[in-house]
C-alpha positions as CSV (number, residue, x, y, z in Angstrom):
1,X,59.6,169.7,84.6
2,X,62.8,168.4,86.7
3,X,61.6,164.8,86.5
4,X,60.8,165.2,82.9
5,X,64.3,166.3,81.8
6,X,66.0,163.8,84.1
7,X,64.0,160.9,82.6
8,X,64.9,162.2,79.5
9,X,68.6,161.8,80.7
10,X,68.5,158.6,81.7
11,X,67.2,157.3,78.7
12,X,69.7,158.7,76.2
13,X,72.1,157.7,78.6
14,X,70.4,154.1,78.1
15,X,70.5,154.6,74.4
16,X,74.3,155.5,74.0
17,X,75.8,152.3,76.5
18,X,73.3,150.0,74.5
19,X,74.5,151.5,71.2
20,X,78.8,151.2,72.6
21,X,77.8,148.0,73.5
22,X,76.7,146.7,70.3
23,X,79.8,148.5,68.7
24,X,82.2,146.7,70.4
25,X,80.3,143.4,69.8
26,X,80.1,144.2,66.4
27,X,84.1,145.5,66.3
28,X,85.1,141.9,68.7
29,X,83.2,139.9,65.8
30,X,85.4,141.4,63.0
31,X,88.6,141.5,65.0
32,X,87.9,137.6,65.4
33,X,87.1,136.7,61.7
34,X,90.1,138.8,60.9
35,X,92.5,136.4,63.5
36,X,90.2,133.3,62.6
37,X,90.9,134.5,58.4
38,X,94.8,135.6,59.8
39,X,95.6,131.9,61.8
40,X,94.2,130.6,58.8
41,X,96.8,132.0,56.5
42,X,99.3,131.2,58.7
43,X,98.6,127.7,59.0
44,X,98.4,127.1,55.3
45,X,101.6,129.1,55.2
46,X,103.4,126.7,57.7
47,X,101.9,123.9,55.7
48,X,102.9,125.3,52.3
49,X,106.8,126.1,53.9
50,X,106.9,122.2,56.0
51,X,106.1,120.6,52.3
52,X,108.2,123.1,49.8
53,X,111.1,122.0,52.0
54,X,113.0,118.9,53.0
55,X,113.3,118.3,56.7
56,X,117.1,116.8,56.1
57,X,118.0,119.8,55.1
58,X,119.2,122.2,57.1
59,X,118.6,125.9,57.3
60,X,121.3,128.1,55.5
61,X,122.6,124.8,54.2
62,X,126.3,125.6,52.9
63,X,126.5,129.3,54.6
64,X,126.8,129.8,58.1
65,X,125.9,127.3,60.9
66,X,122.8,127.3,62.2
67,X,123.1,128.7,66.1
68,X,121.2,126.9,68.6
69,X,120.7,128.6,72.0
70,X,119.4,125.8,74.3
71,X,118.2,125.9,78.2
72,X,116.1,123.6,80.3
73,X,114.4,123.5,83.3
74,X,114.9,120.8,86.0
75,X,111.4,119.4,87.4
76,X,113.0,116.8,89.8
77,X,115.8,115.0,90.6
78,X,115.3,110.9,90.9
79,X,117.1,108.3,92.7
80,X,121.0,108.3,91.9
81,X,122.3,104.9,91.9
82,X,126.2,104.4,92.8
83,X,126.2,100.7,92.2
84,X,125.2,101.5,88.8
85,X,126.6,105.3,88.8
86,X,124.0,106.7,87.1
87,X,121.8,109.5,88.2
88,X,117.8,110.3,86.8
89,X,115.9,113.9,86.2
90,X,113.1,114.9,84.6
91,X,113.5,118.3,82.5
92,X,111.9,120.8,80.2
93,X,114.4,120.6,77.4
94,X,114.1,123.9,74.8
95,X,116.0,124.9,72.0
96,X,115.7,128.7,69.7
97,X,117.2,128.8,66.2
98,X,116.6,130.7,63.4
99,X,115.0,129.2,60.0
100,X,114.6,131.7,57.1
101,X,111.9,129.3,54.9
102,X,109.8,129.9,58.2
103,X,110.1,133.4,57.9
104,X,106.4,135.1,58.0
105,X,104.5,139.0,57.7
106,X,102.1,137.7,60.1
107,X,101.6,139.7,63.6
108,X,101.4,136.6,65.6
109,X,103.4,133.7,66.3
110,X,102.3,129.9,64.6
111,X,102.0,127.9,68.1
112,X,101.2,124.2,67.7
113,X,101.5,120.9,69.9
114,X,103.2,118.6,68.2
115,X,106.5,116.6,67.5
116,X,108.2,119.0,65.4
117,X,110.7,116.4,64.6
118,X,108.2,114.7,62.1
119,X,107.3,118.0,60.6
120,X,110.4,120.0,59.4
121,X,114.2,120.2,60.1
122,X,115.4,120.3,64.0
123,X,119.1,120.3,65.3
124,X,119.5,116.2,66.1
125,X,120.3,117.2,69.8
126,X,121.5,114.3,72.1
127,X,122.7,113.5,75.7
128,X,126.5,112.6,75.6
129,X,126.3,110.3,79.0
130,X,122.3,109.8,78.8
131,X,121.5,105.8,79.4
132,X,118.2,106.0,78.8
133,X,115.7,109.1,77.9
134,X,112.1,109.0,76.6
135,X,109.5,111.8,76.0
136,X,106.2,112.0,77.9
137,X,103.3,111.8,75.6
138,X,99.9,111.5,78.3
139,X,97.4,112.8,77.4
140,X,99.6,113.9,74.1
141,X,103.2,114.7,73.2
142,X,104.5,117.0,75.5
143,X,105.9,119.6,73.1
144,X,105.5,122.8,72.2
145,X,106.6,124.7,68.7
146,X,106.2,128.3,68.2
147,X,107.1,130.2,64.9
148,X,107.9,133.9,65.1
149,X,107.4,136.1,62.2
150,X,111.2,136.4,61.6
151,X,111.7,132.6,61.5
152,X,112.8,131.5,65.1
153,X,111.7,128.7,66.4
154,X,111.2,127.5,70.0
155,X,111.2,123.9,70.3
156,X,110.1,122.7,73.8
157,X,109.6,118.9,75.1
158,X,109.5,117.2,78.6
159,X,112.1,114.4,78.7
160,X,113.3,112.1,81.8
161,X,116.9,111.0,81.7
162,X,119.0,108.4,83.2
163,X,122.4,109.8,82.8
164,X,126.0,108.4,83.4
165,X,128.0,109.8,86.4
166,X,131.1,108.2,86.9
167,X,131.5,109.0,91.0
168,X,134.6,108.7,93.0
169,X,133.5,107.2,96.5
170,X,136.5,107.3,98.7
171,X,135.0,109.7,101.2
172,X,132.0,107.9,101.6
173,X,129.6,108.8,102.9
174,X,130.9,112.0,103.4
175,X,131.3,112.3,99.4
176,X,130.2,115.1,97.0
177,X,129.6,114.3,93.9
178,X,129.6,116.1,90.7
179,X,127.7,114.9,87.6
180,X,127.5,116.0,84.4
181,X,125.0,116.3,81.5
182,X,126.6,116.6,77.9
183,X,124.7,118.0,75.1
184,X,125.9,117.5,71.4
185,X,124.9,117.6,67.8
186,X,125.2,113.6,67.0
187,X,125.9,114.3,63.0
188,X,127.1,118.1,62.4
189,X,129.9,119.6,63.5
190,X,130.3,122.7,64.7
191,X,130.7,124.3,60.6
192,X,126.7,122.7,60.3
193,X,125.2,123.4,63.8
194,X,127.2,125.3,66.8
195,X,125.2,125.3,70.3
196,X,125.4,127.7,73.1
197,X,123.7,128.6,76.3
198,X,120.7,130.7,76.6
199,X,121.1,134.0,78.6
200,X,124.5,132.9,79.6
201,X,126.0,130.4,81.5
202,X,124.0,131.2,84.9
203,X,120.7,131.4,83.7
204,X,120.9,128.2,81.6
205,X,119.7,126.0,83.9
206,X,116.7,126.4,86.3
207,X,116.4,123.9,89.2
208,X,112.3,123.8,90.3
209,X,112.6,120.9,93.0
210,X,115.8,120.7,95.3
211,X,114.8,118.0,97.7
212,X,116.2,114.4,97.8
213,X,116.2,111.5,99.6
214,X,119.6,111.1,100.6
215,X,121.9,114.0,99.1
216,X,121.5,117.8,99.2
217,X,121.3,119.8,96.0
218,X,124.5,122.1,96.2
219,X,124.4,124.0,92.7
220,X,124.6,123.7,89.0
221,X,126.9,125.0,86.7
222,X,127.4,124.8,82.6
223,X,130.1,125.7,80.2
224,X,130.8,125.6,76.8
225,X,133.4,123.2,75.0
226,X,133.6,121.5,72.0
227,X,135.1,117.6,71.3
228,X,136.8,116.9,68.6
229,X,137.7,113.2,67.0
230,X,138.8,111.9,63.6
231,X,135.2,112.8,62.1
232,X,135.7,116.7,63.1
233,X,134.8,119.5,66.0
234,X,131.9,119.3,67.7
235,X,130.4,121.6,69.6
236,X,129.4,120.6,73.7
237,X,127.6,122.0,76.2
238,X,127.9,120.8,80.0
239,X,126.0,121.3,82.9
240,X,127.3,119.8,86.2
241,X,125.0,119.0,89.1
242,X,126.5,119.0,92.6
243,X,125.4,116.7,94.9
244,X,126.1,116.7,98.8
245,X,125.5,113.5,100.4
246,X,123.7,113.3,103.9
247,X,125.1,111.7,106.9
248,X,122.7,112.0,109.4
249,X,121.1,108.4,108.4
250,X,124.8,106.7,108.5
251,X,125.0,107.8,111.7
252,X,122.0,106.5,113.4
253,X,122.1,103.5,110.5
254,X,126.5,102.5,110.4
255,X,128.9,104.1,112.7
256,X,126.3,104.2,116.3
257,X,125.5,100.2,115.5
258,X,129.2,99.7,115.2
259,X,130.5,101.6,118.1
260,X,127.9,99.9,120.3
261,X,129.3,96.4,118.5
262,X,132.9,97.5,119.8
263,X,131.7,98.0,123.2
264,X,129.7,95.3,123.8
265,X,133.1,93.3,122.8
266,X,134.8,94.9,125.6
267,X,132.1,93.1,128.5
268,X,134.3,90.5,127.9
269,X,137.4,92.0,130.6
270,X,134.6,91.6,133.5
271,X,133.8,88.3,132.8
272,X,135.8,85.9,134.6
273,X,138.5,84.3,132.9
274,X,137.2,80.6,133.8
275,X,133.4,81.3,132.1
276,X,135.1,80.7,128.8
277,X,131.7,80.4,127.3
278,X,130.5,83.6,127.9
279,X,133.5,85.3,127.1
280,X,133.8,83.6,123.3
281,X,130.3,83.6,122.5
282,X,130.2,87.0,123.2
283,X,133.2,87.7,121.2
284,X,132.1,85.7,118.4
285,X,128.9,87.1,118.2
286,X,129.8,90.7,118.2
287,X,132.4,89.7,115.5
288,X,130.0,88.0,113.2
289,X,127.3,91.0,113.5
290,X,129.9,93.3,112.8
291,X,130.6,91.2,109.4
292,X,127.0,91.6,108.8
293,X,127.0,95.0,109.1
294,X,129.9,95.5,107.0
295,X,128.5,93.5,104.0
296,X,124.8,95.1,104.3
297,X,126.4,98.9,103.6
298,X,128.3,97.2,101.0
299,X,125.4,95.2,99.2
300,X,124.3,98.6,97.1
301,X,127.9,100.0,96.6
302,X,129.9,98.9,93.7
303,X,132.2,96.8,94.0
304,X,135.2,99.7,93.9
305,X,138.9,98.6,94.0
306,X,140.0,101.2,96.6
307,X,138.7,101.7,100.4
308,X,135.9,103.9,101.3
309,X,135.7,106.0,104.5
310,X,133.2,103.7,105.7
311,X,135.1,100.9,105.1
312,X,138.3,102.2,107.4
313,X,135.6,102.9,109.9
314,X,134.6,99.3,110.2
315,X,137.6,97.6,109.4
316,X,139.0,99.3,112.2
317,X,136.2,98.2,114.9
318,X,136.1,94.8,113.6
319,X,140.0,95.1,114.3
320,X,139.1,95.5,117.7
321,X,136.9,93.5,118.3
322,X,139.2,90.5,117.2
323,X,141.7,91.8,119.1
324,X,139.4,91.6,122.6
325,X,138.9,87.9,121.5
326,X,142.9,87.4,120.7
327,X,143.3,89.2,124.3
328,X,141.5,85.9,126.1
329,X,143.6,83.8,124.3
330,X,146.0,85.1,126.3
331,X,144.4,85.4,129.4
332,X,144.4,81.6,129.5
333,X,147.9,80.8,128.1
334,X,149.6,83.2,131.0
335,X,149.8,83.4,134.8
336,X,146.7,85.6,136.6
337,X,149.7,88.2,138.0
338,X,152.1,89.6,136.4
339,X,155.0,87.6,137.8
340,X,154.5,83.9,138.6
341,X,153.5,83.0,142.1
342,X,156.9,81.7,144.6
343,X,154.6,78.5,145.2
344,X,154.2,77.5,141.3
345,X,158.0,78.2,140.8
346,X,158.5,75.9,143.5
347,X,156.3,73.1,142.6
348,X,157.7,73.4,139.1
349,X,161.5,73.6,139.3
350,X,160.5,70.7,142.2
351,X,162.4,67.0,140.6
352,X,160.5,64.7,139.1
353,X,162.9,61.7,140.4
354,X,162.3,62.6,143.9
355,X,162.4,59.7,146.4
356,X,158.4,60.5,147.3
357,X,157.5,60.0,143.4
358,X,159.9,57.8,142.2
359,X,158.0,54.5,141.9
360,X,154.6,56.7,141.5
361,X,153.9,55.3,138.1
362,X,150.3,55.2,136.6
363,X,149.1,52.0,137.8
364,X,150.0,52.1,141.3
365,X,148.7,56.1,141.4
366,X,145.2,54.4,140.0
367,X,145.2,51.7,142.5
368,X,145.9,54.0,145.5
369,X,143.1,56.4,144.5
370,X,140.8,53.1,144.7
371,X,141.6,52.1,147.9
372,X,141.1,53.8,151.2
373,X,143.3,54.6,154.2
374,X,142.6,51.2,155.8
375,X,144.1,49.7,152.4
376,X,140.5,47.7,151.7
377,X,138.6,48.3,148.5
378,X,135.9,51.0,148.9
379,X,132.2,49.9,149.2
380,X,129.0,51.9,147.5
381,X,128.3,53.8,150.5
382,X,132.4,55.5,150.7
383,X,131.8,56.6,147.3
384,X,128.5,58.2,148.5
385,X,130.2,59.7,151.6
386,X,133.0,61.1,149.4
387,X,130.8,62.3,146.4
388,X,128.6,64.5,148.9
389,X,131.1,65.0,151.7
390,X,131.7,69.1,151.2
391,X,135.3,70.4,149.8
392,X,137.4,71.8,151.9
393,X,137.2,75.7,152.2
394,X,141.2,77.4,151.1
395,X,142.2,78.9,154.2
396,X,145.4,80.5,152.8
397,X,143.9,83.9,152.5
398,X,143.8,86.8,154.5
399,X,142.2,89.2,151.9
400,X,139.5,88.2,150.0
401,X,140.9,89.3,147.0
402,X,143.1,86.0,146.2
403,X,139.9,84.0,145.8
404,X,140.1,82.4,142.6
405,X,136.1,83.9,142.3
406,X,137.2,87.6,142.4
407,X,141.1,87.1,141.2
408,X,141.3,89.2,137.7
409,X,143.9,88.4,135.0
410,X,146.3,91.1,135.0
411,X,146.0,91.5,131.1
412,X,142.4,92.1,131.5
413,X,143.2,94.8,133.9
414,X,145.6,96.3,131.8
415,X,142.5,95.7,128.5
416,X,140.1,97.4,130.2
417,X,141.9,101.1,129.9
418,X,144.0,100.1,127.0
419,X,141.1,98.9,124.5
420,X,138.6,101.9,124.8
421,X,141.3,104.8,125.1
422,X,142.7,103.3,122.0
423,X,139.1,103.1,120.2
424,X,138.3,106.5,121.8
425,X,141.5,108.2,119.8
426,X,140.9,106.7,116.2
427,X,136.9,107.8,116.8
428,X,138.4,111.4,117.4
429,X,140.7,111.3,115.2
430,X,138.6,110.1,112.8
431,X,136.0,112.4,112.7
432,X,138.7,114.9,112.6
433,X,140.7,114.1,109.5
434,X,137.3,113.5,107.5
435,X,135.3,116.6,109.2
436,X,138.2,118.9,107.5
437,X,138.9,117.3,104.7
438,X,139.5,119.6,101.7
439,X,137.0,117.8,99.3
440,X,133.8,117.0,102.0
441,X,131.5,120.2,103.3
442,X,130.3,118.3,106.6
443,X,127.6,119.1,108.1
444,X,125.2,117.1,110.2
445,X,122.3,119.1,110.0
């Protein structure tokens, strides 16, 4: 009796989920016609409205302007050239107004993929400082257009922009640049079309990827202005992008390569003053690298009528440098000490019309160095003798010091402490003027 009534159970149970079930099918099927039969009324609707009314016509045309509410979303940031100041991005541009002929008793939205601009009347947005901008359109136009019921319309495309940004370089490279993005309406003033931000100016903009090659996103910000010319007001929306640069690869790349230049140059006060071809190839060549360096950093800069930080930086070790090959000039033009020698003044304020070299013109000097002591002319084999005979060792020394091997020019005594605690205070002081500089936010890492 128990396992009859429990079977019993079991199979109504069976016979109500299996009866639900084909319910809801049954309900899921009509709900669908009736959206399939509803979406299909819509889109002859939208159809009907895009060919009742002309596209170059605006909405409420002679009545209030239309407001657009605009925000985009900032996929990436490109490469920003300062030769060319221009900087690139790739964004997700949208834009909301209202358009009464849209207007629809439908529950759902009309959303479609497709270039709105071909199809009915959009604001004729444009970039202020844009270069160059073009949609993506792989595998089809990036775009989106809804329809609400009360007649606003979202307008959404993917755009990449090579913008204008006119960049001020005199700290470089410890710069911070701001640039701007302007957005206008090209024909209507602001009594047509008036723009404004989206949920205010701080959620305008949304940033998806900070990370760049060589400068540090720092922030955006946007306002709202208007530009007005001979034709009327305009309205203007701006966004700034902030852009901290990074030193860390001038560093290692510029000012280490250049320090390293300015002290090689200084290997030159311990080389001794009579290997004059060590001393100026060595000055030379540190002087011509340093050139080179100078005009590689350079080669992608513009050509800027003012000085860069950089710039002062090199300048001032190729300064140097010159000056450690200007300081040998003067090693050779003066005496080794610091006052000339007793036996020099001697030999120098001695008369040249002394009795001893009186008749000593150049003839008879020549003949006597031809001849030997024994007044006959000298044979193959003296010459020998005298060629290899060993020079006589100075014996007027009692320190080794005064040999003319380990003598060292006073000046290049006086170099060797002068030149790098010179360097050492513009490095210093430098770093210190451009480290707390009001307009750069150093920071190495």
């Amino acid at each position: 009796m128990g396992r009859g009534f429990l079977r019993v159970v079991l199979l109504l149970s069976f016979l109500t989920l299996v009866h639900s079930t084909a319910e809801r099918k049954k309900k899921s099927i009509e709900d669908y016609k009736e959206s399939m039969e509803e979406a299909k009324k819509l889109s002859d609707f939208v159809n009907n409205a895009i060919k009742n009314n002309d596209k170059k016509i605006r909405p409420n045309a002679g009545g209030p302007p239309v407001l657009v509410e605009v925000e985009f979303k900032v996929v990436s940031f490109g490469e920003i050239k300062e030769a060319q100041m221009i900087y690139s991005m790739d964004i997700f541009f949208r834009q909301w107004w209202y358009d009464p002929r849209f207007a629809h008793n439908f529950s759902t939205p009309f959303t479609m993929a497709a270039d709105a601009t071909e199809l009915f009347w959009t604001p004729d947005t444009y970039f202020w400082n844009s270069k160059l901008a073009k949609y993506h359109k792989v595998t089809r136009e990036n775009m989106r257009v809804m329809i609400n019921p009360d007649g606003k319309i979202y307008f959404s495309t993917r755009i990449t922009l090579v913008a204008q940004c006119d960049m001020d370089l005199r700290l470089y490279p410890m710069d911070t640049q701001e640039c701007p993005l302007i957005i206008e309406s090209y024909a209507h003033t602001r009594s047509d079309v008036d723009y404004v931000w989206k949920g205010g100016s701080k959620q305008s903009v949304e940033i998806v990827s900070k990370e760049m090659a060589q400068f540090e996103f720092m922030g955006a910000s946007t306002i709202v202005n208007s530009q007005t010319n001979s034709k009327g007001s305009f309205a203007s929306l701006h966004a700034k992008f902030r852009f901290k640069r990074r030193v860390n690869y001038f560093i290692t790349a510029t000012y280490m390569p250049a320090m390293i230049l300015v002290i090689l140059s200084w290997c030159t006060f311990w080389i001794h003053r009579n290997a004059v071809p060590a001393r100026v190839t060595l000055s030379i060549t540190t002087i011509l690298t340093t050139i080179l360096l100078y005009g590689t950093v350079n080669s992608s800069m513009p050509k800027v009528s003012y000085s860069k930080a950089l710039d002062y930086f090199l300048m001032t070790s190729l300064g140097s440098i010159f000056m450690s090959l200007l300081e040998y000039i003067l090693v050779l033009n003066t005496y080794p000490n610091f006052r000339r020698p007793k036996e020099e003044d001697e030999t120098a304020s001695e008369p040249l019309n002394s009795p001893d070299k009186q008749d000593l013109t150049p003839d008879t000097i020549v003949t006597m160095m031809d001849k030997t002591s024994n007044g006959r002319e000298p044979t193959v084999k003296d010459k020998v003798t005298t060629c290899l005979a060993p020079k006589p060792k100075p014996q007027n020394s009692k320190n080794d010091k005064n040999l003319p091997y380990l003598d060292v020019h006073w000046i290049d005594r006086t170099a060797r402490v002068i030149f790098p605690l010179c360097y050492f205070i513009f490095v210093v002081g430098y770093w210190i003027y451009y480290v707390n500089h009001p307009e750069t936010d150093f920071s190495l890492f």
